[in-house]
C-alpha positions as CSV (number, residue, x, y, z in Angstrom):
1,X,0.0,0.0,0.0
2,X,1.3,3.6,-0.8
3,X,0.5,6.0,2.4
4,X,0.4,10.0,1.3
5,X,1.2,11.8,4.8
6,X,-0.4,15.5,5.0
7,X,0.8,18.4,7.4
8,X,1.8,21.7,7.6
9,X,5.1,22.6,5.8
10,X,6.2,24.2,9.4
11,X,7.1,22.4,12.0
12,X,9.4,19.3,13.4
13,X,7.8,17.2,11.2
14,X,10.6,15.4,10.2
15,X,11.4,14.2,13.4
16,X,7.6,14.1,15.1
17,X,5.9,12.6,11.8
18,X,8.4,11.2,9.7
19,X,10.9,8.9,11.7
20,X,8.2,7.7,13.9
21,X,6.4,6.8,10.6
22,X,9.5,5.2,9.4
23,X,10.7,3.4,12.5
24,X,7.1,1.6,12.5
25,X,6.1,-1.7,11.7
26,X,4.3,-0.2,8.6
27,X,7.2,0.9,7.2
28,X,8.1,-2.7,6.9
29,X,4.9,-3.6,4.9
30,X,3.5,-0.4,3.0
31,X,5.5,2.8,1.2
32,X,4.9,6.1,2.6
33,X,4.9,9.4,0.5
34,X,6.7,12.3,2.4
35,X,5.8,15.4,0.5
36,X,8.6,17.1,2.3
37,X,11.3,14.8,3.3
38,X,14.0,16.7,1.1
39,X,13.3,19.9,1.0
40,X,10.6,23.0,1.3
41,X,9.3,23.3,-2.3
42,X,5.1,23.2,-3.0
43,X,4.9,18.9,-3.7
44,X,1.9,18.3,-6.3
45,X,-0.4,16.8,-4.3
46,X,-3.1,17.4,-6.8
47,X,-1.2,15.9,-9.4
48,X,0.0,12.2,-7.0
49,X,-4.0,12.2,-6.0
50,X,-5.7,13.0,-9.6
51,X,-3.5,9.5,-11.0
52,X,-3.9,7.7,-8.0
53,X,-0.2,7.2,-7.2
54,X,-1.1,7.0,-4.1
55,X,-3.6,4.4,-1.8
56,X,-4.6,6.2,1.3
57,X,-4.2,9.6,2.9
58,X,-2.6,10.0,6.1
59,X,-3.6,13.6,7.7
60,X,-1.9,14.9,10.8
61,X,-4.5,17.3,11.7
62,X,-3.1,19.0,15.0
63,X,-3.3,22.9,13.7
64,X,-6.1,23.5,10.7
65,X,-4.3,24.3,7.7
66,X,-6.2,26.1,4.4
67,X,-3.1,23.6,2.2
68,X,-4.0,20.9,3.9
69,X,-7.7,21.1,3.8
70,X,-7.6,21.5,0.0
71,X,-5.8,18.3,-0.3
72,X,-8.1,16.4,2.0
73,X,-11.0,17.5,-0.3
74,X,-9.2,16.6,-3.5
75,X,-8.8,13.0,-2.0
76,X,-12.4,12.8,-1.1
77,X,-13.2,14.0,-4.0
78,X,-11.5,11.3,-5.7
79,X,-12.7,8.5,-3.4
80,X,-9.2,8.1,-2.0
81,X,-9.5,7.0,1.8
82,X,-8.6,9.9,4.6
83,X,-7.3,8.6,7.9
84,X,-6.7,11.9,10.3
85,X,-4.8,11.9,13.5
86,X,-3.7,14.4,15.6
87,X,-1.5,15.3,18.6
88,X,-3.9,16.0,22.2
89,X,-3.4,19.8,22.9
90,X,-3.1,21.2,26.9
């Protein structure tokens, strides 16, 4: 399965999203898509969800983001499943 992970383009992502992502037993088994694993250019989300290079959409959803929301509804749109989680706020 590919995974698409979604979030904002500020952040420690790649340590608070991405290792954990790759140090799981999913890595093991399914291909995740990390729109911003090399560097900060704009990744074509439309264009990986319009030719389904992609299997499901994994949101991290802690702080709303107009991007992010524009992807999720492209990949509704398109009947791609959306799976959101989110880090509990204090």
């Amino acid at each position: 399965m590919i995974i698409y992970v979604s979030h904002l383009r500020r952040g420690p992502y790649e340590v608070e999203l991405y290792q954990p992502l790759l140090n799981s037993s999913f890595a093991k088994k399914h291909t995740f898509i990390f729109p911003h694993s090399s560097n900060q250019k704009p990744f074509n989300t439309k264009d990986l969800l319009e030719h389904k290079k992609c299997d499901i959409v994994l949101a991290e959803i802690t702080y709303p983001a107009t991007g992010q929301g524009i992807e999720l509804g492209w990949a509704s749109l398109l009947n791609i499943p959306v799976f959101c989680m989110y880090k509990k706020r204090h």
